[in-house]
Structure formats: structure tokens, C-alpha cells
Biopython code that builds the backbone (N, CA, C, O; Angstrom):
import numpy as np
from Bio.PDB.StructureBuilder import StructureBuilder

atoms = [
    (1, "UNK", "N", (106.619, 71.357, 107.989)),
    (1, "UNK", "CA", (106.065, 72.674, 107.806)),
    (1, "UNK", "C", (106.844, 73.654, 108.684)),
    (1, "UNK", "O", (107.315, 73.166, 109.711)),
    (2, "UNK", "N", (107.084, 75.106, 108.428)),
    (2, "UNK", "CA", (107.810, 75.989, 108.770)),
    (2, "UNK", "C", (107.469, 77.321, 108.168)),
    (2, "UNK", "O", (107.135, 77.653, 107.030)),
    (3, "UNK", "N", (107.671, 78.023, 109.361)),
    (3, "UNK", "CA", (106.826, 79.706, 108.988)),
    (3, "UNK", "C", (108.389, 80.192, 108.231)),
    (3, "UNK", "O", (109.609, 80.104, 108.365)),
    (4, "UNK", "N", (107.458, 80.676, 107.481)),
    (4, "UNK", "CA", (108.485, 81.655, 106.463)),
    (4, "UNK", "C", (108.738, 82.890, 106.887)),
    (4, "UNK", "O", (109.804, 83.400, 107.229)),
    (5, "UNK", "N", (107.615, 83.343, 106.832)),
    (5, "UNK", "CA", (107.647, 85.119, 107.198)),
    (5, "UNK", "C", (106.452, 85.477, 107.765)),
    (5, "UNK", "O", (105.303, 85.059, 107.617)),
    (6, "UNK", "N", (107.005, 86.435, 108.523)),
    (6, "UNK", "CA", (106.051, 87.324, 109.577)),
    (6, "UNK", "C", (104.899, 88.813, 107.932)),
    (6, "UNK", "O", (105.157, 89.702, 107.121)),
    (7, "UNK", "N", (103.749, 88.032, 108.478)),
    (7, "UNK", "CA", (103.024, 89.411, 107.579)),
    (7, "UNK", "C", (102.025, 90.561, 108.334)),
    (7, "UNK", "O", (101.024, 90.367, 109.023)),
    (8, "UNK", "N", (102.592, 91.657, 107.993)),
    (8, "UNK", "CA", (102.718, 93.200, 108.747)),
    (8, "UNK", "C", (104.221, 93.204, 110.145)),
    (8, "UNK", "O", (105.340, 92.702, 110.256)),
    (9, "UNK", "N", (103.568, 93.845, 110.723)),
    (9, "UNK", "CA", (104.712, 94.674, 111.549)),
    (9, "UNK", "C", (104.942, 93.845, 112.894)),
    (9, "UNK", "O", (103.843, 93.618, 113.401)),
    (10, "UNK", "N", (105.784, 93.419, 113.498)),
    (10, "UNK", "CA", (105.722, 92.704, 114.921)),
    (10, "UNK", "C", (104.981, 93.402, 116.086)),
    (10, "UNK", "O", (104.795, 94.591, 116.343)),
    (11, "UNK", "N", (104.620, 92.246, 116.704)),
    (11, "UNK", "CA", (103.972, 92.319, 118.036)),
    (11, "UNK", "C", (104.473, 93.475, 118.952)),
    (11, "UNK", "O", (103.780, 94.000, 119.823)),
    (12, "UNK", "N", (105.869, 93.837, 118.627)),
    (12, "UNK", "CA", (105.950, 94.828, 119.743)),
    (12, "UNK", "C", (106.018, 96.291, 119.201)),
    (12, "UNK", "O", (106.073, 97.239, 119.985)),
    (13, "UNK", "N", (106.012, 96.495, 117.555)),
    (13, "UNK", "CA", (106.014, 97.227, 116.486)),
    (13, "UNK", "C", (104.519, 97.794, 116.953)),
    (13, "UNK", "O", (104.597, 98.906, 117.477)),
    (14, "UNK", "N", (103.266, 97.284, 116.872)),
    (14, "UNK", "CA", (102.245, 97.025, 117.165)),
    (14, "UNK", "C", (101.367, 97.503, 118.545)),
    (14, "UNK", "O", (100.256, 98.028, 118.621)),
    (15, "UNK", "N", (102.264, 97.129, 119.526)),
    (15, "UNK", "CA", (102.120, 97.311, 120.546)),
    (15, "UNK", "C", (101.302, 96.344, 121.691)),
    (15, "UNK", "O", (100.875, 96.499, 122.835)),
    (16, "UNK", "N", (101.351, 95.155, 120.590)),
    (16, "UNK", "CA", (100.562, 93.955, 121.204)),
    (16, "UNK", "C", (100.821, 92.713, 121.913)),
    (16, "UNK", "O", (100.331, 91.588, 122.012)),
    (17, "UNK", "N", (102.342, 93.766, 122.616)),
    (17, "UNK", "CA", (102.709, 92.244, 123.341)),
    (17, "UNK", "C", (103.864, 92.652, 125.085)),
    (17, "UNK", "O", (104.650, 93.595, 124.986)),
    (18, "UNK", "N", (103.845, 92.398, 125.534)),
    (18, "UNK", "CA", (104.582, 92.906, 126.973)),
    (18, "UNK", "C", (105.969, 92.443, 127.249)),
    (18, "UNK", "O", (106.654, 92.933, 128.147)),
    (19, "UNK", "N", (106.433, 91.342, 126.337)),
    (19, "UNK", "CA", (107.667, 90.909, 126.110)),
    (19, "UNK", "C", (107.786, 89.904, 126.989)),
    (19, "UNK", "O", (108.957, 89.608, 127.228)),
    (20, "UNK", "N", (106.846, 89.187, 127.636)),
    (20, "UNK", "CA", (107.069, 88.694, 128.819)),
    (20, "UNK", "C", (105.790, 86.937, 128.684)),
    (20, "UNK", "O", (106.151, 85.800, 128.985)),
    (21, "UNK", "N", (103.922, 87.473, 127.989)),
    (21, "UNK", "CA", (103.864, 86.073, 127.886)),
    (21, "UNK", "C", (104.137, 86.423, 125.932)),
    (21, "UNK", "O", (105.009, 87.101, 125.391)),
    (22, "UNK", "N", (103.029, 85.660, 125.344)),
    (22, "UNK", "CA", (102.850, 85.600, 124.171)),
    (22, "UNK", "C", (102.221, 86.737, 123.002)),
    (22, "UNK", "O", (101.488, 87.647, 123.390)),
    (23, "UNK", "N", (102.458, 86.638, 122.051)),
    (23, "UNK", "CA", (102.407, 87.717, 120.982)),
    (23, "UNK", "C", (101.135, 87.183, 119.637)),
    (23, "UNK", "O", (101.342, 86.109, 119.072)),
    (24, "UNK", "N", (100.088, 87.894, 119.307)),
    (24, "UNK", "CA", (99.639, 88.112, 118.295)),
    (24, "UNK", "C", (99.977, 87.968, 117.105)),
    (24, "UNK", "O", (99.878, 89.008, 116.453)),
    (25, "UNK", "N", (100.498, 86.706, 116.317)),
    (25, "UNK", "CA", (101.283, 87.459, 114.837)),
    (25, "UNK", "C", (100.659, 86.178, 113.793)),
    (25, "UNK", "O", (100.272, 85.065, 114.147)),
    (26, "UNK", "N", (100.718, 86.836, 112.215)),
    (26, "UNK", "CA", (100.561, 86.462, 111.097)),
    (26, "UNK", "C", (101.565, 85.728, 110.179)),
    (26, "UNK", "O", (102.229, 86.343, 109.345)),
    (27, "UNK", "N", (101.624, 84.816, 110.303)),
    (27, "UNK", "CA", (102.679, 83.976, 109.304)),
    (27, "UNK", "C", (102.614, 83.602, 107.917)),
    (27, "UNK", "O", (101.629, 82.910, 107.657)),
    (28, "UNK", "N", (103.404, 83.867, 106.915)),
    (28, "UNK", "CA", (103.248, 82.756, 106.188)),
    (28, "UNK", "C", (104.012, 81.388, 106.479)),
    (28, "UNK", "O", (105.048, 81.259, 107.132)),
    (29, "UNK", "N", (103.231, 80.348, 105.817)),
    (29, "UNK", "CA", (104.083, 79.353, 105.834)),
    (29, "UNK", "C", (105.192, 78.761, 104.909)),
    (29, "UNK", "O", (105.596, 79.657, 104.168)),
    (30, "UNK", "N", (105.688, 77.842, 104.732)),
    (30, "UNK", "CA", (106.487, 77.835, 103.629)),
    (30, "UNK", "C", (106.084, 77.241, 102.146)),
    (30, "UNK", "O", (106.627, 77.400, 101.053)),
    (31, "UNK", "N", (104.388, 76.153, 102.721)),
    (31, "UNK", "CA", (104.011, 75.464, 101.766)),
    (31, "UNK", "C", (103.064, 76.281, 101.283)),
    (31, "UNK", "O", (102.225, 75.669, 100.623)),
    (32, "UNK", "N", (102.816, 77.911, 101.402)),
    (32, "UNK", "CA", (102.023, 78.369, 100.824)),
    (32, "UNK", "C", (100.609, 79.035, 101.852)),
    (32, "UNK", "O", (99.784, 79.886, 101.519)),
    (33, "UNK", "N", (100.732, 78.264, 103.199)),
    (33, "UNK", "CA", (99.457, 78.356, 103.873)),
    (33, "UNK", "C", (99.827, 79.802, 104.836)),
    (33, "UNK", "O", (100.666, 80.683, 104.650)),
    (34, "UNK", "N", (99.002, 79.642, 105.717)),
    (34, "UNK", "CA", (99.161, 80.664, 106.492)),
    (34, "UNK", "C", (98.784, 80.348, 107.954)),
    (34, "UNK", "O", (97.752, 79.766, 108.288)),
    (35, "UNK", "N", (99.766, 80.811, 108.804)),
    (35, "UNK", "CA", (98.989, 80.390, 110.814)),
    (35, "UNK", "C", (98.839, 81.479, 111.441)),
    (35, "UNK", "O", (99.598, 82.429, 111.250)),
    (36, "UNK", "N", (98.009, 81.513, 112.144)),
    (36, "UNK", "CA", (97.950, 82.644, 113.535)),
    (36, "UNK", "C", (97.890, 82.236, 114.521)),
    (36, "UNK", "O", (97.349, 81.190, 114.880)),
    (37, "UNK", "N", (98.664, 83.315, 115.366)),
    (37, "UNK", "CA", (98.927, 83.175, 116.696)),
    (37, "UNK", "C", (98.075, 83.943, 117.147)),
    (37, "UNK", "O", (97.999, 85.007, 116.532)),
    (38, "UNK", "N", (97.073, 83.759, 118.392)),
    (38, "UNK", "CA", (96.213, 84.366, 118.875)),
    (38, "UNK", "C", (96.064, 83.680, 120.138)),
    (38, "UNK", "O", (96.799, 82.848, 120.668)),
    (39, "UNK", "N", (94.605, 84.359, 120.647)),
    (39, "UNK", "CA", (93.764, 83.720, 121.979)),
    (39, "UNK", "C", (92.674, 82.953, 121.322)),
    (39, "UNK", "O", (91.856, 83.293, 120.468)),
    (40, "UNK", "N", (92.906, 81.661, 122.034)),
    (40, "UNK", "CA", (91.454, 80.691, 121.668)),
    (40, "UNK", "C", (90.267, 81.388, 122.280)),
    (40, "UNK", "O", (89.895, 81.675, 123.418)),
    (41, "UNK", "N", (89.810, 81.545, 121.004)),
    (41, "UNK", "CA", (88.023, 82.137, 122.116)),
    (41, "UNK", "C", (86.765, 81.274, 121.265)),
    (41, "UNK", "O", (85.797, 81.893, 120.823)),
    (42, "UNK", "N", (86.927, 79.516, 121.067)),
    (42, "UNK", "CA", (86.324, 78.739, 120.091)),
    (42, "UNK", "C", (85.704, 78.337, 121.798)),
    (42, "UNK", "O", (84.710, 77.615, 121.726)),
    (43, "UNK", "N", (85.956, 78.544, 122.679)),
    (43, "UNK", "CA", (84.792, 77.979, 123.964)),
    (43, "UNK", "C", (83.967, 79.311, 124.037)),
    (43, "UNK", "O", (82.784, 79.188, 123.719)),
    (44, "UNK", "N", (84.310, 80.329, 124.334)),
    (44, "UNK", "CA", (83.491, 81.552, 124.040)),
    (44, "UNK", "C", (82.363, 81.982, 122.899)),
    (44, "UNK", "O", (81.227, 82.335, 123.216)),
    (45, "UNK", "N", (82.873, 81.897, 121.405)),
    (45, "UNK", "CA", (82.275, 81.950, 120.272)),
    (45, "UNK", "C", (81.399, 80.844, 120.184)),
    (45, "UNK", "O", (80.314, 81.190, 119.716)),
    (46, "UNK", "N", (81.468, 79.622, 120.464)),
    (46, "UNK", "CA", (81.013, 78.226, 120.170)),
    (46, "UNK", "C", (81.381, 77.824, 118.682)),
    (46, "UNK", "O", (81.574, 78.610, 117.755)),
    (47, "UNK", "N", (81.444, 76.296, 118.637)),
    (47, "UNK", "CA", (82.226, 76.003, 117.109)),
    (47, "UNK", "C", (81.274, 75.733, 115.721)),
    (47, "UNK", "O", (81.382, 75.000, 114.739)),
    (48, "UNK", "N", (80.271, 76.748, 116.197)),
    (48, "UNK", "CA", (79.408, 77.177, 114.930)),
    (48, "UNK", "C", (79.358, 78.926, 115.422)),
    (48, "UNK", "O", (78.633, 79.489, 116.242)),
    (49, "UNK", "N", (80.296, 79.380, 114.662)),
    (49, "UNK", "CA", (80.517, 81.426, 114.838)),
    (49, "UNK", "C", (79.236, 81.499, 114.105)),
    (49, "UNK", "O", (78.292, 82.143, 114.562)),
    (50, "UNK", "N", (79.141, 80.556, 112.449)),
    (50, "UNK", "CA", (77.909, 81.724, 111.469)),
    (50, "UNK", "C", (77.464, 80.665, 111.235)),
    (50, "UNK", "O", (78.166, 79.782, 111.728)),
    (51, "UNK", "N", (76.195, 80.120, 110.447)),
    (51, "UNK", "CA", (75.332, 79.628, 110.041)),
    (51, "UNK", "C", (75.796, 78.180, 109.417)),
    (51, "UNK", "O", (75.409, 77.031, 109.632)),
    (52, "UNK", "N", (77.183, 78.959, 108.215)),
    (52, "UNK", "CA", (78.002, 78.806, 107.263)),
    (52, "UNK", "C", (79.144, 77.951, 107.589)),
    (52, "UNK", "O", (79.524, 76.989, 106.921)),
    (53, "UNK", "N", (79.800, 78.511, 108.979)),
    (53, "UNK", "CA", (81.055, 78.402, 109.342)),
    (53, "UNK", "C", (80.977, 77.392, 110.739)),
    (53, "UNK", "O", (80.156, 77.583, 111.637)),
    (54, "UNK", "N", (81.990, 76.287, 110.742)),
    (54, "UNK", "CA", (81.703, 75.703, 111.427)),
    (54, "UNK", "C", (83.333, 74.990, 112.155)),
    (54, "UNK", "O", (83.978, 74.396, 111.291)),
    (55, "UNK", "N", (83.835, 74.998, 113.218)),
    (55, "UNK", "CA", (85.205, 74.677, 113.488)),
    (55, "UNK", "C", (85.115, 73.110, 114.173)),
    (55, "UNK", "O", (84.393, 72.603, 115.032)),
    (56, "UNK", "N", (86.004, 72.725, 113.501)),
    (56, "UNK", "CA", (85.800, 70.907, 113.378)),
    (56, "UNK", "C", (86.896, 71.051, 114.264)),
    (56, "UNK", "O", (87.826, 71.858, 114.251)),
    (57, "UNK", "N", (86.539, 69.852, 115.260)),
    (57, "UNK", "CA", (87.476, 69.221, 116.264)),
    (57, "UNK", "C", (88.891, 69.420, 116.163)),
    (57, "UNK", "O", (89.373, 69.697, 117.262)),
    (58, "UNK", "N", (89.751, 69.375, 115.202)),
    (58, "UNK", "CA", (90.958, 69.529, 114.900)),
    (58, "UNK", "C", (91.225, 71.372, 114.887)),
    (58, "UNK", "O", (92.342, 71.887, 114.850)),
    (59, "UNK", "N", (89.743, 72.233, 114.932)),
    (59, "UNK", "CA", (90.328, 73.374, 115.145)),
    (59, "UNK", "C", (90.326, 73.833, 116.109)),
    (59, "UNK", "O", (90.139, 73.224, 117.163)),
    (60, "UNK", "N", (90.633, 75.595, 115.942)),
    (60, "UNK", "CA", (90.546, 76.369, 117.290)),
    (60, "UNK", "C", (90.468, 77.900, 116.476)),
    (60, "UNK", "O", (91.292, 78.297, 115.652)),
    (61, "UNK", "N", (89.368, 78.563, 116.897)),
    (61, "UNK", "CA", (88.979, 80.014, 116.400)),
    (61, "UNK", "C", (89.972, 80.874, 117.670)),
    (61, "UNK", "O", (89.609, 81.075, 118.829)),
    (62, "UNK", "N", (91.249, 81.269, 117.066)),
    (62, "UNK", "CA", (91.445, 82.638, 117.636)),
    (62, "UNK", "C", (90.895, 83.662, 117.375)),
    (62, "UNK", "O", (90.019, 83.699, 116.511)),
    (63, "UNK", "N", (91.327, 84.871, 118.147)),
    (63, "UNK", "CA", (91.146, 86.282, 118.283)),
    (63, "UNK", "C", (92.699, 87.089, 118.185)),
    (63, "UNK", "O", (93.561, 87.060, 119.063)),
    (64, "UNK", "N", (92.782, 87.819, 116.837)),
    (64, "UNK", "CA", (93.947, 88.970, 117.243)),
    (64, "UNK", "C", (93.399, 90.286, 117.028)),
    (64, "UNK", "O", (92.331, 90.711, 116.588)),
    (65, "UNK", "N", (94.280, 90.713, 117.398)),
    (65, "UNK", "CA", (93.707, 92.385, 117.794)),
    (65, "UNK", "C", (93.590, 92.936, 116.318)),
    (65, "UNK", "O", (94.464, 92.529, 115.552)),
    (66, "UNK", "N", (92.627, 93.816, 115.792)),
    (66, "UNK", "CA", (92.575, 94.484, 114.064)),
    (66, "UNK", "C", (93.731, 95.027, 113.824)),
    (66, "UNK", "O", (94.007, 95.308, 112.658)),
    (67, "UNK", "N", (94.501, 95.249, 114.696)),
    (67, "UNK", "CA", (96.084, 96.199, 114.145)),
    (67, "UNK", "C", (96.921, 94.883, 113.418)),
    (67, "UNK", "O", (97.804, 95.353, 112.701)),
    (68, "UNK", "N", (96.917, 93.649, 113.389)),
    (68, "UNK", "CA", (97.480, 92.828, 113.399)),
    (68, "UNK", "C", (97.286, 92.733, 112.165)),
    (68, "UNK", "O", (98.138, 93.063, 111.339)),
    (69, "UNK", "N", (95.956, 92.194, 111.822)),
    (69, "UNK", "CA", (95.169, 91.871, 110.824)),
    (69, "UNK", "C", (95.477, 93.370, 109.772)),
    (69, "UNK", "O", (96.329, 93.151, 108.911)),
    (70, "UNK", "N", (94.978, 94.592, 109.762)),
    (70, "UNK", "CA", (95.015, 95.461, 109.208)),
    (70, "UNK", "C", (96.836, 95.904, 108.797)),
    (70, "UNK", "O", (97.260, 96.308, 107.715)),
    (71, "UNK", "N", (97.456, 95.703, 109.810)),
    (71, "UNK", "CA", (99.086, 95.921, 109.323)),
    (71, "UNK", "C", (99.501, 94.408, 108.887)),
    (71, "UNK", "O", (100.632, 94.263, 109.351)),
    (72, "UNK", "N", (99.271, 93.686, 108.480)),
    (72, "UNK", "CA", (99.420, 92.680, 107.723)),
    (72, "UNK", "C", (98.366, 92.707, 106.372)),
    (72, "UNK", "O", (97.970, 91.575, 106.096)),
    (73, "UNK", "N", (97.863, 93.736, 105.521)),
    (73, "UNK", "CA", (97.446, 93.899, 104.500)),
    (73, "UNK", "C", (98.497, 93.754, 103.402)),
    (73, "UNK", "O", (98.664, 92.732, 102.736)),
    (74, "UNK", "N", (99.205, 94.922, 103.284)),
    (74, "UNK", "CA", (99.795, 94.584, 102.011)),
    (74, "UNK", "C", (100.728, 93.967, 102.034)),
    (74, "UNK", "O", (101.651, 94.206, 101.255)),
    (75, "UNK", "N", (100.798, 92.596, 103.284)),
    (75, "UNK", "CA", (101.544, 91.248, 103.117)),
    (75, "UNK", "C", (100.807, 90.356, 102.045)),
    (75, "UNK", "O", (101.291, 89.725, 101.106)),
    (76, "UNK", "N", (99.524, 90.483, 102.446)),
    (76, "UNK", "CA", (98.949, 89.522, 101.973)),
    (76, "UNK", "C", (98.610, 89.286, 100.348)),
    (76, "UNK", "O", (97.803, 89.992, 99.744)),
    (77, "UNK", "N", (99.322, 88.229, 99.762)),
    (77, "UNK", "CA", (99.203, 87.932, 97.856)),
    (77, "UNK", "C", (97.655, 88.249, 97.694)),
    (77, "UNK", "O", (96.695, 88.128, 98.455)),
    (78, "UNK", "N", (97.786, 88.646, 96.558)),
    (78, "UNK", "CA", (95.940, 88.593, 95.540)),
    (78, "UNK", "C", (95.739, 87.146, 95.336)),
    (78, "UNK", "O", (94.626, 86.736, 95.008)),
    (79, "UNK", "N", (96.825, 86.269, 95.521)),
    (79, "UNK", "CA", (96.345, 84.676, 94.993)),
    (79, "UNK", "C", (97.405, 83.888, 95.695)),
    (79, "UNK", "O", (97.437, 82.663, 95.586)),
]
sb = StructureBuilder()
sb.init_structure("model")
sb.init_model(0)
sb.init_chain("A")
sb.init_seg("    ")
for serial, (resi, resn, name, xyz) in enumerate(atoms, 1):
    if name == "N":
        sb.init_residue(resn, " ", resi, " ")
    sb.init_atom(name, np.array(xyz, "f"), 0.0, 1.0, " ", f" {name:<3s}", serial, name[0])
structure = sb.get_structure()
């Protein structure tokens, strides 16, 4: 597996990163999926966020900032 492309604008485009530790960003992957880079906050949230939603041992709930998320819109396919 291997990130393809960055979706929206870079971390420092953004203003979400100091150049110095780590950066916020949206990937695609190559097989179709997608990763984020964020802050783990799955000890904070706990690994039931909603009722619904539940993060199994193998995960980890980040946090990126909405500029990230929102300038990575019209990266993102309808399908």
C-alpha cells in the first residue's frame, strides 16, 4: 500500500504545521482507500465516540483541524 495523492492544500498551505514536528494531511491511497494523519485523541474520546460507532483495537480516532477536512472537499470522488 502507498499514498497516491495529497487531498486539498498542504499542511503549510493551510497553516497547520511549524515545519519542525508533524503535519495534518489527507491521502489517497493507491488501492482506492484513504489515511489521515492526525493527533490520536481515541484515549480522550473513548473507543465508543457515538452509540453507533465504535473503534476496534486495531484502530485509532484522530483529530485534524476543519481547514484540512474542508480544503480537501473537492478532492474527494462522489464514489
Amino acid at each position: 500500500m502507498k499514498a497516491g495523492r495529497r487531498l486539498g492544500k498542504t499542511p503549510a498551505e493551510l497553516g497547520n504545521t511549524t515545519g519542525v514536528s508533524g503535519s495534518p494531511d489527507i491521502v489517497e491511497l493507491d488501492d482506492g482507500g484513504f489515511a489521515v494523519i492526525g493527533v490520536d485523541v481515541t484515549e480522550e474520546i473513548g473507543v465508543t465516540p457515538l452509540s453507533d460507532a465504535k473503534c476496534a483495537p486495531n484502530e485509532r480516532i484522530v483529530r485534524i483541524p476543519r481547514n484540512t477536512l474542508t480544503a480537501a472537499k473537492k478532492d474527494i470522488p462522489e464514489s
